[in-house]
PDB file with one MODEL, atoms N, CA, C and O in Angstrom:
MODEL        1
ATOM      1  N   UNK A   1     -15.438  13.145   1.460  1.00  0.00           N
ATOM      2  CA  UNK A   1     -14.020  13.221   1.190  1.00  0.00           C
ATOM      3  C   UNK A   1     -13.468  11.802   1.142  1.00  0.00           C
ATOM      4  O   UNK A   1     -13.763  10.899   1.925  1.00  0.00           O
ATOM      5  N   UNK A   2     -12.629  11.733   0.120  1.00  0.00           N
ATOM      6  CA  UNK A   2     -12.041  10.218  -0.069  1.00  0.00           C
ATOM      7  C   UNK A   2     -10.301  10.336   0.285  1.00  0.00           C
ATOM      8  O   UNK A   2      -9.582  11.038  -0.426  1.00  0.00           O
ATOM      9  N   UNK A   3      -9.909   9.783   1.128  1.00  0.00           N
ATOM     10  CA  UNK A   3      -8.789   9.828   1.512  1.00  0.00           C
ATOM     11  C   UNK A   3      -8.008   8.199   0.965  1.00  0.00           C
ATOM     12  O   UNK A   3      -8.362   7.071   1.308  1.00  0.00           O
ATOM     13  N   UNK A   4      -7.376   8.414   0.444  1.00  0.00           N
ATOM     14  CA  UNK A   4      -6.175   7.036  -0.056  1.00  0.00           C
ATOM     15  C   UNK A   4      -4.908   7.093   0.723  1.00  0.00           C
ATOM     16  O   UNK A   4      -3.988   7.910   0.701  1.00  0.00           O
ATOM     17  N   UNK A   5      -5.132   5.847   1.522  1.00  0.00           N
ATOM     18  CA  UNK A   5      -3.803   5.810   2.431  1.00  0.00           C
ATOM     19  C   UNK A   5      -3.745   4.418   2.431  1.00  0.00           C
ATOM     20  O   UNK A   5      -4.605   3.543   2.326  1.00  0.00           O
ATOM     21  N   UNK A   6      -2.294   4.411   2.601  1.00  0.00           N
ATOM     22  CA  UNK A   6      -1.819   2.938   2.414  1.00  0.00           C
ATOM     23  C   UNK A   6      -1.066   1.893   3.247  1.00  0.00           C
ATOM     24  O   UNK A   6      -0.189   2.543   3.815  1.00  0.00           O
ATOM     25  N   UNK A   7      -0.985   0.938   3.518  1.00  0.00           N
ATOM     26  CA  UNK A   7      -0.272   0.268   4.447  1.00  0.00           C
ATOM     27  C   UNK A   7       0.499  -1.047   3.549  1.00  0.00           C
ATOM     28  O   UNK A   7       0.158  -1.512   2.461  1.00  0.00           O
ATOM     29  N   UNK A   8       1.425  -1.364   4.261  1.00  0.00           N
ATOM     30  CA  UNK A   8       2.603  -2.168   2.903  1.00  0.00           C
ATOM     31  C   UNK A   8       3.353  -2.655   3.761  1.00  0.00           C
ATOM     32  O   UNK A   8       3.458  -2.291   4.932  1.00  0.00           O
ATOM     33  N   UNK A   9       4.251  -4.013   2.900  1.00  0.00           N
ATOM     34  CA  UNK A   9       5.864  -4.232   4.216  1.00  0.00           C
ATOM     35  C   UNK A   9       6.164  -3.989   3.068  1.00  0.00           C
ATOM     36  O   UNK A   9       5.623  -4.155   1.975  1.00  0.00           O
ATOM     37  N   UNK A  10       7.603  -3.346   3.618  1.00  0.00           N
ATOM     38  CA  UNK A  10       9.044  -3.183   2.581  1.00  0.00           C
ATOM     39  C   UNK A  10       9.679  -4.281   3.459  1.00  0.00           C
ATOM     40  O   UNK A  10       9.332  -4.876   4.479  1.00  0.00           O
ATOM     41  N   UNK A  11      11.357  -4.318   2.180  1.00  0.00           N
ATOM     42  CA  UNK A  11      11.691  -5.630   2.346  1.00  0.00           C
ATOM     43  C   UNK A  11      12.888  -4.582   1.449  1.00  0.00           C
ATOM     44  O   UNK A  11      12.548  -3.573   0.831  1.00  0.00           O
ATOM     45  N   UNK A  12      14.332  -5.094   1.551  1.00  0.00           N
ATOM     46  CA  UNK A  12      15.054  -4.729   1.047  1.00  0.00           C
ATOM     47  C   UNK A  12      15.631  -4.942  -0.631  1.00  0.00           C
ATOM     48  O   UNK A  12      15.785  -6.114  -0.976  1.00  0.00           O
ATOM     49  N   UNK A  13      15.894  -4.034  -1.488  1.00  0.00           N
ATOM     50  CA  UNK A  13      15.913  -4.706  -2.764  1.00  0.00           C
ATOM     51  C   UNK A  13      16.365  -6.343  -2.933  1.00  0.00           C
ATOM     52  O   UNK A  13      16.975  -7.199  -2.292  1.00  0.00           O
ATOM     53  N   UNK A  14      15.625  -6.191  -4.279  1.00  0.00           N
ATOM     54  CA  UNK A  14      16.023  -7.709  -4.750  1.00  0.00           C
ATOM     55  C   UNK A  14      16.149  -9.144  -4.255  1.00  0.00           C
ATOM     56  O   UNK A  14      16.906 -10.101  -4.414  1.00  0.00           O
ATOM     57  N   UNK A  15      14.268  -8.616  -3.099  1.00  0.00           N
ATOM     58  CA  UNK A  15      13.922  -9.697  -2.742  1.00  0.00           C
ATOM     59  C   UNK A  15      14.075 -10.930  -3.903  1.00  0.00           C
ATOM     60  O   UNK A  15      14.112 -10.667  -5.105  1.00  0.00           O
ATOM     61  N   UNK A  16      14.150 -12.181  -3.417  1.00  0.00           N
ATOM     62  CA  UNK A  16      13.877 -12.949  -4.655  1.00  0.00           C
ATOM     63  C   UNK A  16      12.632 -13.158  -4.487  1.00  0.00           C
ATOM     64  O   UNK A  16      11.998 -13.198  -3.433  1.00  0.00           O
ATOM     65  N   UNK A  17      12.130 -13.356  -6.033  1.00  0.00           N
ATOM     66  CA  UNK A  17      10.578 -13.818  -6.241  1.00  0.00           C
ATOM     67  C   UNK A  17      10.088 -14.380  -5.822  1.00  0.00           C
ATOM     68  O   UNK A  17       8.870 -14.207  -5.770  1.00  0.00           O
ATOM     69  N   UNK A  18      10.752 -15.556  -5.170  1.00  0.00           N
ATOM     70  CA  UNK A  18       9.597 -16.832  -4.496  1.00  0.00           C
ATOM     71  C   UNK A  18       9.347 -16.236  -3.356  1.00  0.00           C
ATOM     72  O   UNK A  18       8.191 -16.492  -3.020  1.00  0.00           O
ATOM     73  N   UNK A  19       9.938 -15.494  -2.530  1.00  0.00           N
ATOM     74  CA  UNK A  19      10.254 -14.460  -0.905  1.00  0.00           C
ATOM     75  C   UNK A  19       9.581 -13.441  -1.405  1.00  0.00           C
ATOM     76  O   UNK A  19       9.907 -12.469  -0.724  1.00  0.00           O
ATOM     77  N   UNK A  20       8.685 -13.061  -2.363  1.00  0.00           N
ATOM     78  CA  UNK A  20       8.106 -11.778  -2.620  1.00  0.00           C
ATOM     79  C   UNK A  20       6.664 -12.459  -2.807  1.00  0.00           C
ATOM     80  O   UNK A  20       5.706 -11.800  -2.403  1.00  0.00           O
ATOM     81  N   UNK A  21       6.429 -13.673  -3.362  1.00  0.00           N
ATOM     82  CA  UNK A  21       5.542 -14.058  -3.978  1.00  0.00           C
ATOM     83  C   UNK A  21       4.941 -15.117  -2.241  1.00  0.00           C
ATOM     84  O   UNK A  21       3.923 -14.973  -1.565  1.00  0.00           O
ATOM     85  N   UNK A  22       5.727 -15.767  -2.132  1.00  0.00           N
ATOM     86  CA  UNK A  22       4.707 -16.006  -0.722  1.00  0.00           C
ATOM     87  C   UNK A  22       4.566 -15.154   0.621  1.00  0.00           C
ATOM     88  O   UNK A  22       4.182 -15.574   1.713  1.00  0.00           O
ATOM     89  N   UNK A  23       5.053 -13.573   0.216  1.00  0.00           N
ATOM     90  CA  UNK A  23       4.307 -12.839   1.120  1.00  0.00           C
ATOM     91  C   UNK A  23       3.026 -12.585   0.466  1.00  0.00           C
ATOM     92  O   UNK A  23       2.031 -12.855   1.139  1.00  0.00           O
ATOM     93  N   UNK A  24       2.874 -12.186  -0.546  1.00  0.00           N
ATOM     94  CA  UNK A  24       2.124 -11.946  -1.328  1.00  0.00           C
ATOM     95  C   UNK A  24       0.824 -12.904  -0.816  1.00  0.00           C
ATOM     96  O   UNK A  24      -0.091 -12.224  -0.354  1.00  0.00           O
ATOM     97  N   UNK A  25       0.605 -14.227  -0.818  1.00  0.00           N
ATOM     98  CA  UNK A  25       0.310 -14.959  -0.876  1.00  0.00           C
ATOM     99  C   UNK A  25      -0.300 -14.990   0.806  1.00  0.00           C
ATOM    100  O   UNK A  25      -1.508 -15.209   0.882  1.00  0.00           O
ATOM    101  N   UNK A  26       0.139 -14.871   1.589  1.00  0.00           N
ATOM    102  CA  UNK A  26       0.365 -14.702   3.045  1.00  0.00           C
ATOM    103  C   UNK A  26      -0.669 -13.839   3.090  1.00  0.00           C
ATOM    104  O   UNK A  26      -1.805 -14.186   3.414  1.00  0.00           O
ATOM    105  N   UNK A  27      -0.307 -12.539   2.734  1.00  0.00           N
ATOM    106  CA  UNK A  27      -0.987 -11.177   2.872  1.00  0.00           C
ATOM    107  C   UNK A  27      -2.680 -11.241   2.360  1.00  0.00           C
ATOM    108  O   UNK A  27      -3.602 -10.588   2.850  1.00  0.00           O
ATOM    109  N   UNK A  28      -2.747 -12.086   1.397  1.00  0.00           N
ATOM    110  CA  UNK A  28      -4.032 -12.360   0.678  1.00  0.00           C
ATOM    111  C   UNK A  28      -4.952 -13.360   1.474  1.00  0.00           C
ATOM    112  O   UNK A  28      -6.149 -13.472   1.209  1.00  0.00           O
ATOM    113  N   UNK A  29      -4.420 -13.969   2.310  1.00  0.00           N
ATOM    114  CA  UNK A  29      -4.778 -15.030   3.432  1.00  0.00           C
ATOM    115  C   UNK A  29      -5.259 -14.495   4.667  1.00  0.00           C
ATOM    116  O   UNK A  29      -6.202 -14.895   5.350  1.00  0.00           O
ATOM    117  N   UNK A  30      -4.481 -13.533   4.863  1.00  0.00           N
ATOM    118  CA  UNK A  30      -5.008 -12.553   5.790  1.00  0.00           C
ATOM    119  C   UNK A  30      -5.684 -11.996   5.619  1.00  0.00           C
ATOM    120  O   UNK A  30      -6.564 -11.956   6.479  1.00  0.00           O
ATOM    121  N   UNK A  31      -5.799 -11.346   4.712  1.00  0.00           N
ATOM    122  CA  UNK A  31      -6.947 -10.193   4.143  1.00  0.00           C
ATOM    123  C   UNK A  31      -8.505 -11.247   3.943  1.00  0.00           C
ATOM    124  O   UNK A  31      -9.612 -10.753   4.156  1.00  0.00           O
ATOM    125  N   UNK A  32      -8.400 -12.113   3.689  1.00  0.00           N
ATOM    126  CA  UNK A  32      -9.551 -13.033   3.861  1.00  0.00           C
ATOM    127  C   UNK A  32     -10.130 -13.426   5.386  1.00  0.00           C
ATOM    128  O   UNK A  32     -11.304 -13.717   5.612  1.00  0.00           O
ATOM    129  N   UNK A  33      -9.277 -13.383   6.180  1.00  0.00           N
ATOM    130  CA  UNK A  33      -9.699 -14.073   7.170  1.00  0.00           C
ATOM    131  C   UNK A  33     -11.091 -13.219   8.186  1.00  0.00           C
ATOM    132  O   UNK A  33     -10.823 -12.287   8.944  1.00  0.00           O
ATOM    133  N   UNK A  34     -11.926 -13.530   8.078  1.00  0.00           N
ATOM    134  CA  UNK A  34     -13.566 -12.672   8.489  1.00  0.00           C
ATOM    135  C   UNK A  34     -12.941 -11.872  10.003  1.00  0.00           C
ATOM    136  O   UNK A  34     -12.961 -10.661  10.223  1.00  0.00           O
ATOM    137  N   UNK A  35     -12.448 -12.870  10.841  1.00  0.00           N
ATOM    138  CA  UNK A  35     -11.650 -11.924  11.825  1.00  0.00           C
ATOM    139  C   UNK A  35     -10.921 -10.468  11.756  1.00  0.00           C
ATOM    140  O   UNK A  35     -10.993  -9.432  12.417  1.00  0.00           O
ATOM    141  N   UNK A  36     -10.263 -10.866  10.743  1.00  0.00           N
ATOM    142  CA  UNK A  36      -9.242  -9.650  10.599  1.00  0.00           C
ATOM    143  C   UNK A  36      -9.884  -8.403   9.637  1.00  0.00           C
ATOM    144  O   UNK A  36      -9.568  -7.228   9.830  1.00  0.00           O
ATOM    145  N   UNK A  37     -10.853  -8.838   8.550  1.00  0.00           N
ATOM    146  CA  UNK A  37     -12.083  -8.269   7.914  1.00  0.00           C
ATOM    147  C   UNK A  37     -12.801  -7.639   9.153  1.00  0.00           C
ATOM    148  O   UNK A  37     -12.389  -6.514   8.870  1.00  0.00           O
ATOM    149  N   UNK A  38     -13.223  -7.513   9.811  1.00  0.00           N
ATOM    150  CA  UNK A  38     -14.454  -6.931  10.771  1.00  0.00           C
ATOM    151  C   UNK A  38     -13.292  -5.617  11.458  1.00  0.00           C
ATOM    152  O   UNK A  38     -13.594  -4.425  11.405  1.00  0.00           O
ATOM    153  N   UNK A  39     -11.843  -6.169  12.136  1.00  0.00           N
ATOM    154  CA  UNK A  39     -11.246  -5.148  12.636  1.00  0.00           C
ATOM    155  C   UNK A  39     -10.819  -4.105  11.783  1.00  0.00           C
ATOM    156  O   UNK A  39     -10.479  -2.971  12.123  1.00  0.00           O
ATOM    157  N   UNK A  40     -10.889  -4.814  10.105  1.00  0.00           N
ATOM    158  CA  UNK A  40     -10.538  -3.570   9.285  1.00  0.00           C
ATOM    159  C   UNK A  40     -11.227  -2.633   9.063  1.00  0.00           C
ATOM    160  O   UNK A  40     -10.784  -1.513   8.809  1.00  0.00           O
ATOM    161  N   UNK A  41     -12.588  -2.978   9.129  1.00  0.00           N
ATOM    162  CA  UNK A  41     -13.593  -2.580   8.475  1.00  0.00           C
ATOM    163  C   UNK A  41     -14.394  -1.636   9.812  1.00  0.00           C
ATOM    164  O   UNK A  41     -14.915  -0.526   9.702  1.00  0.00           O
ATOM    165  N   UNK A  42     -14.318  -2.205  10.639  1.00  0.00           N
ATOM    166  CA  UNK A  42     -14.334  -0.961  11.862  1.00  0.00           C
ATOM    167  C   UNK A  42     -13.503   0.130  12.040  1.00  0.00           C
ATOM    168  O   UNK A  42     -13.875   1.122  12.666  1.00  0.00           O
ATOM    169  N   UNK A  43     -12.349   0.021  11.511  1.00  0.00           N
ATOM    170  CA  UNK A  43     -12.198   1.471  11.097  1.00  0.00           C
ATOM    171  C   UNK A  43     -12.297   2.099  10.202  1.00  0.00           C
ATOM    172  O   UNK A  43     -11.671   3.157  10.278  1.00  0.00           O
ATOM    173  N   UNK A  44     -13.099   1.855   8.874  1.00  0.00           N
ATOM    174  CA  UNK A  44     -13.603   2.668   7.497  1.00  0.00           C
ATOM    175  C   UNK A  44     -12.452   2.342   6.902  1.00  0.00           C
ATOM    176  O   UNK A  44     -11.844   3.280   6.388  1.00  0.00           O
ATOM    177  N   UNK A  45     -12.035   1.395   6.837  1.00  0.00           N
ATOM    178  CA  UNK A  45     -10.519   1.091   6.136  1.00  0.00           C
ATOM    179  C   UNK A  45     -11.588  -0.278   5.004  1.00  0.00           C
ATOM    180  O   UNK A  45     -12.345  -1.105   5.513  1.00  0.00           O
ATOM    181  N   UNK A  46     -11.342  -0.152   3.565  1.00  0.00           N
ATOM    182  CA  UNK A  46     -11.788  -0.665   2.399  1.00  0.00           C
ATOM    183  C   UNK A  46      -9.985  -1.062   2.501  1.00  0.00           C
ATOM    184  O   UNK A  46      -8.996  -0.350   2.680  1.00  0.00           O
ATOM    185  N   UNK A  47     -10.222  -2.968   2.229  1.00  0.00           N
ATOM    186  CA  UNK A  47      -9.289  -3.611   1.836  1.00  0.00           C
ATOM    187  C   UNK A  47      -8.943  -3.351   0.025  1.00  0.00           C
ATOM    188  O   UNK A  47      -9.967  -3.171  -0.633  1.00  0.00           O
ATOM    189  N   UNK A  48      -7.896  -3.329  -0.600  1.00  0.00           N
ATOM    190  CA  UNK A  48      -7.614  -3.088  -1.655  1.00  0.00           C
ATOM    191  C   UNK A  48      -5.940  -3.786  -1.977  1.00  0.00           C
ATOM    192  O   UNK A  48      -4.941  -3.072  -2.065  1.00  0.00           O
ATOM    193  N   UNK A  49      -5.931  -4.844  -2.077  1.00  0.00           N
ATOM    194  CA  UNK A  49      -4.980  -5.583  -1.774  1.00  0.00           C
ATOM    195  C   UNK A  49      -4.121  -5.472  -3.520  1.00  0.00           C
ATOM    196  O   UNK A  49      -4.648  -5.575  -4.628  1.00  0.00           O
ATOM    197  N   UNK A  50      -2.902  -5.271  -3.220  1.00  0.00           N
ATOM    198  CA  UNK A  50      -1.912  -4.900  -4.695  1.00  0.00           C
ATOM    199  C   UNK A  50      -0.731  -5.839  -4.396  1.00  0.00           C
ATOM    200  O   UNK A  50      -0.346  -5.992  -3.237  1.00  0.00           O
ATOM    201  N   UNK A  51       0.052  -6.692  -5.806  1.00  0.00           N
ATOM    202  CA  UNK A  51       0.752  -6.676  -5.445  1.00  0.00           C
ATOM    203  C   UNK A  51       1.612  -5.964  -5.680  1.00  0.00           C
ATOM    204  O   UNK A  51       1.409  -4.758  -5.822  1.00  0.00           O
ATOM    205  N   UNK A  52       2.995  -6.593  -5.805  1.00  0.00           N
ATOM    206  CA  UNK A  52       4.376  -6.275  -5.328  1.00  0.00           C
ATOM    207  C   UNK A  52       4.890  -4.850  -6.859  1.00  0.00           C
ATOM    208  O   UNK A  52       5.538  -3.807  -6.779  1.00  0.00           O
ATOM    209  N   UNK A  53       4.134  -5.604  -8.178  1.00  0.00           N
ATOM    210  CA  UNK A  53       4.462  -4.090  -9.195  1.00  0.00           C
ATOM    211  C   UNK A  53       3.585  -3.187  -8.729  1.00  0.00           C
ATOM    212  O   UNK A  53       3.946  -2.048  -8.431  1.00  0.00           O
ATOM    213  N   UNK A  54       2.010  -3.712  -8.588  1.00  0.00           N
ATOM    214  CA  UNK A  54       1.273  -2.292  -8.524  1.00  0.00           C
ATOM    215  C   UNK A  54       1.305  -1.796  -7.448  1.00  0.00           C
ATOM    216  O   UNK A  54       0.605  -0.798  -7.279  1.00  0.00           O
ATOM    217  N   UNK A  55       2.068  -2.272  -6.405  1.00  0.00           N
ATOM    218  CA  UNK A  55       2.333  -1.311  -5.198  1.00  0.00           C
ATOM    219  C   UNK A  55       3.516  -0.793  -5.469  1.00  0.00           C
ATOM    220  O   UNK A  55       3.825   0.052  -4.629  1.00  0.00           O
ATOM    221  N   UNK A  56       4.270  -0.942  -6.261  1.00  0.00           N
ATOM    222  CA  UNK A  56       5.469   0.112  -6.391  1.00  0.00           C
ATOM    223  C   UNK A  56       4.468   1.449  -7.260  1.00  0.00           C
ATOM    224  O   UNK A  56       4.579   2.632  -6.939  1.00  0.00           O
ATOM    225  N   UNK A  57       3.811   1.110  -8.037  1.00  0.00           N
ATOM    226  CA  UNK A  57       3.248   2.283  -9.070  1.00  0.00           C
ATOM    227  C   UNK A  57       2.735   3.210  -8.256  1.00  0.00           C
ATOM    228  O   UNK A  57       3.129   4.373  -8.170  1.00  0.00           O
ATOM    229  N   UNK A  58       1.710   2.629  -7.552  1.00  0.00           N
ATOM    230  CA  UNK A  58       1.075   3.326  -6.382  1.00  0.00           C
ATOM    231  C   UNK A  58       1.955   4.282  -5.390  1.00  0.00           C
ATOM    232  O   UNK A  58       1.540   5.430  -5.232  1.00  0.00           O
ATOM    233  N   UNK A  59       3.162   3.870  -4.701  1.00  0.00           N
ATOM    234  CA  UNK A  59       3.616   4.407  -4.189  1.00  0.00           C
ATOM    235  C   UNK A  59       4.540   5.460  -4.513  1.00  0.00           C
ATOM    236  O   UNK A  59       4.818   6.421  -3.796  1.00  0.00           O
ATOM    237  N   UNK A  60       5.204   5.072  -6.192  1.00  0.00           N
ATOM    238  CA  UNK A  60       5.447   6.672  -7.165  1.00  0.00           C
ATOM    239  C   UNK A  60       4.487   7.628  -7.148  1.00  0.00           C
ATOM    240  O   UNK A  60       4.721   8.810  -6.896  1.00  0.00           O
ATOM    241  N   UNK A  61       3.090   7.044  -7.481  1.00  0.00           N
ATOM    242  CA  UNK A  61       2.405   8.069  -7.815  1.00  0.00           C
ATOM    243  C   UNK A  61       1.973   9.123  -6.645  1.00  0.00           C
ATOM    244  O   UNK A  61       1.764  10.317  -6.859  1.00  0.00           O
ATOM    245  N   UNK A  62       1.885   8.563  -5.533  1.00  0.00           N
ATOM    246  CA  UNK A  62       1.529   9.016  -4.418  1.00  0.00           C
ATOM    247  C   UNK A  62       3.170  10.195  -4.115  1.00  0.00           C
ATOM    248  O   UNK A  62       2.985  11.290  -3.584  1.00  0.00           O
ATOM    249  N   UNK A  63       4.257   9.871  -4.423  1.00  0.00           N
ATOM    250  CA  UNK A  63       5.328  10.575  -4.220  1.00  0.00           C
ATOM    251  C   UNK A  63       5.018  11.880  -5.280  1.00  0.00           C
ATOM    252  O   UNK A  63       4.743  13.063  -5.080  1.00  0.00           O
ATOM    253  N   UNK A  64       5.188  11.127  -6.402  1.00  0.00           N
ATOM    254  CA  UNK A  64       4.668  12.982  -7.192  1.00  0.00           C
ATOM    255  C   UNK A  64       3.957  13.843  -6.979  1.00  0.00           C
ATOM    256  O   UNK A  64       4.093  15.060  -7.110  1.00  0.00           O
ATOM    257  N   UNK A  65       2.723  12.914  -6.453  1.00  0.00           N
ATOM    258  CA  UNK A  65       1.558  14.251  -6.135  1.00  0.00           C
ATOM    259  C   UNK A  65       2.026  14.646  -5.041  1.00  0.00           C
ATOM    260  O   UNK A  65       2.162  15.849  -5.262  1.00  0.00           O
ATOM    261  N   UNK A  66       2.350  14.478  -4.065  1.00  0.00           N
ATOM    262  CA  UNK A  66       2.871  14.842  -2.761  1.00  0.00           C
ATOM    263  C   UNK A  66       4.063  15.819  -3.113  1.00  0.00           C
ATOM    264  O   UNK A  66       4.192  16.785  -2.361  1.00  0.00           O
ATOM    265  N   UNK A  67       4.911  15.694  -4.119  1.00  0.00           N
ATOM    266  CA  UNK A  67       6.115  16.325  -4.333  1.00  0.00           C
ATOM    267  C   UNK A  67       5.214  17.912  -4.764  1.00  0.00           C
ATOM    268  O   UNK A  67       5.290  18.996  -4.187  1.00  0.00           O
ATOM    269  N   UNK A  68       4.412  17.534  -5.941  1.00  0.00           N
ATOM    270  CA  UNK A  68       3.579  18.616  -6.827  1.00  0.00           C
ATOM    271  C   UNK A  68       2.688  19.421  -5.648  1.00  0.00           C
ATOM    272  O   UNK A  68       2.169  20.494  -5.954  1.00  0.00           O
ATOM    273  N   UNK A  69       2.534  18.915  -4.388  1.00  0.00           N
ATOM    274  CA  UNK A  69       1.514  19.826  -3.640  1.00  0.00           C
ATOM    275  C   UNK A  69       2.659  20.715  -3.136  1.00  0.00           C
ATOM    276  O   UNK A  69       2.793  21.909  -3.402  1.00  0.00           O
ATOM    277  N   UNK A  70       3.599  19.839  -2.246  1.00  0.00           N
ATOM    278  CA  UNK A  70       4.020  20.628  -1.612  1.00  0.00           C
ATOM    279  C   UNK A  70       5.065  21.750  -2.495  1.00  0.00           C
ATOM    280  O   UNK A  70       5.490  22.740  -1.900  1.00  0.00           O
ATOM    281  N   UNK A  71       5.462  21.479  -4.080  1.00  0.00           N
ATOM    282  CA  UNK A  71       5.635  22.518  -4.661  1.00  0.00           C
ATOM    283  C   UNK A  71       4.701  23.630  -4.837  1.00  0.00           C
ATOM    284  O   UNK A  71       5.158  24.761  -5.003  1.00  0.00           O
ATOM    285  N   UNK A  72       3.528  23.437  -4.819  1.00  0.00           N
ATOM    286  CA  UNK A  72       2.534  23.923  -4.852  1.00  0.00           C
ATOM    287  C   UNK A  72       2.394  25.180  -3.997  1.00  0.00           C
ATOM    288  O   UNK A  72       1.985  26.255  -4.436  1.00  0.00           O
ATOM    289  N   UNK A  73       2.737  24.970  -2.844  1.00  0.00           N
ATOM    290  CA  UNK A  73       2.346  25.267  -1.353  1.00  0.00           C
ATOM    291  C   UNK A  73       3.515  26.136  -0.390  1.00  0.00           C
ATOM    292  O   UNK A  73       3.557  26.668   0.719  1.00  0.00           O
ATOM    293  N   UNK A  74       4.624  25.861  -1.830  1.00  0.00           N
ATOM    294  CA  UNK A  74       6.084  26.461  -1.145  1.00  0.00           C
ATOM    295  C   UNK A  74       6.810  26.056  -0.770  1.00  0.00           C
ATOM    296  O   UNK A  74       7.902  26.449  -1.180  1.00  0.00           O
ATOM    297  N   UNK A  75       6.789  24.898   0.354  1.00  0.00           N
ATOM    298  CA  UNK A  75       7.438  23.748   0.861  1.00  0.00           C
ATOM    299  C   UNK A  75       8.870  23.566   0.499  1.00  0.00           C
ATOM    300  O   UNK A  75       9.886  23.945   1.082  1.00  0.00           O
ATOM    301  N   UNK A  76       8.761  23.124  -0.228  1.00  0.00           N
ATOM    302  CA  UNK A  76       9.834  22.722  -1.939  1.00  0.00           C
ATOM    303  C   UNK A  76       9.946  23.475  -2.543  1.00  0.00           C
ATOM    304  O   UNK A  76       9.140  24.405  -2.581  1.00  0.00           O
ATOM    305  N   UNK A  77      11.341  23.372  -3.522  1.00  0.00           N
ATOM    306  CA  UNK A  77      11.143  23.900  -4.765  1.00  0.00           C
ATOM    307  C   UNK A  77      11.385  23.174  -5.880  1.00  0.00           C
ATOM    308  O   UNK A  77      11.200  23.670  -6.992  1.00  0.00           O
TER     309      UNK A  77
ENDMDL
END
């Protein structure tokens, strides 16, 4: 079973770019660091690092299907 789950900072609209772009930047620094690699990776967590558009896409898409199950399921209508 493949489970996709995600972890992210939000930040309030209309960050400006340079404040979006050196988290960005930050976050990719981290994700390198062999330290912080070993604690990820001990928990079956695969790094997959996005930025700032394709984590908005990601996180639509993840809303529809979630919307479409739980229509699915009754939940919703």
């Amino acid at each position: 079973m493949v489970v996709t789950k995600f972890r992210g900072i939000a930040g309030p609209k209309n960050v400006p770019p340079a404040v979006a772009q050196m988290w960005e930047q930050a976050i990719q620094r981290v994700l390198a660091v062999p330290e912080y690699q070993k604690v990820y990776k001990s928990d079956n967590l695969i790094p997959a690092y996005r930025n700032q558009k394709d984590s908005r896409e990601l996180t639509a898409e993840v809303a529809k299907s979630l919307a479409t199950s739980l229509r699915e399921l009754g939940i919703i209508k």
